[in-house]
C-alpha positions as CSV (number, residue, x, y, z in Angstrom):
1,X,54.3,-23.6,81.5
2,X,57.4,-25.4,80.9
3,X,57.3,-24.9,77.5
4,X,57.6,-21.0,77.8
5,X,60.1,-21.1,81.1
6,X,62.3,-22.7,78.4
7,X,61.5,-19.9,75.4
8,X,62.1,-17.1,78.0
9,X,65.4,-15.8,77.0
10,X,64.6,-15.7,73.8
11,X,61.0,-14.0,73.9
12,X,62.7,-11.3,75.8
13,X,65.7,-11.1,72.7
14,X,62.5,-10.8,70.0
15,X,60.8,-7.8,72.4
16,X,63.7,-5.9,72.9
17,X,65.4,-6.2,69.6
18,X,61.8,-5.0,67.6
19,X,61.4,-2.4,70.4
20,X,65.1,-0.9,69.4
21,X,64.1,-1.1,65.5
22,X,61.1,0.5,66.4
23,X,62.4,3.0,68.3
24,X,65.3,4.1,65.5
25,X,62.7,4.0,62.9
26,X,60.8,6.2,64.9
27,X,63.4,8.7,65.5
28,X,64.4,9.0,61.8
29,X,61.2,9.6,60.7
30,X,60.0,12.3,63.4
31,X,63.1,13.9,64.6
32,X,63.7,16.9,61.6
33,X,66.8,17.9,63.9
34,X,68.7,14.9,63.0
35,X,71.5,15.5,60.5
36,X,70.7,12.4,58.7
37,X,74.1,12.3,57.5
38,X,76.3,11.7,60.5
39,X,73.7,9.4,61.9
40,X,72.0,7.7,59.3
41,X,75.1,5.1,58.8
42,X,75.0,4.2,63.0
43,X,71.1,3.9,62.6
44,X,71.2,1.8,59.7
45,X,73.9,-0.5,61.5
46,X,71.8,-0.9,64.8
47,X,68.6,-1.7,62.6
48,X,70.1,-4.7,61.1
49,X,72.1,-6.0,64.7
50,X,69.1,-5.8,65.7
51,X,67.1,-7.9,63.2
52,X,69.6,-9.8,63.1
53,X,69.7,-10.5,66.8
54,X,65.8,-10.6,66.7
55,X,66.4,-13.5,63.9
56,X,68.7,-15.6,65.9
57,X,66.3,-15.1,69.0
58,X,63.5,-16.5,66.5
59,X,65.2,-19.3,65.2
60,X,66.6,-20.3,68.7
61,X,63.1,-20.0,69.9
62,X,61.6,-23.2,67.9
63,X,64.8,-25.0,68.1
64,X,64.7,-25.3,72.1
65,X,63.7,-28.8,73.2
């Protein structure tokens, strides 16, 4: 039980941060409404902070003593 009290944090980071990349993916695939254009950039961008952040949360996850 200790072991995952300490790996908390950083379960929650991994969750959230492939529920966001999931969700984007999602909505550029489904969504023909979005102009793909003006959005496509800011998508892009919060798909790799997010893997990025989900990275760091991995990492940080076996590195906790």
């Amino acid at each position: 039980m200790e072991y995952l009290r300490k790996r908390m944090k950083f379960l929650l980071i991994i969750t959230f941060s492939v529920a966001i990349i999931l969700f984007v993916q999602y909505e550029i695939n489904y969504d023909k409404t979005l102009d793909i254009k003006k959005v496509g950039i800011y998508m892009t961008l919060l798909k790799i902070a997010c893997g990025g952040y989900g990275l760091y949360g991995l990492i940080q996850f076996f590195r906790v003593k």
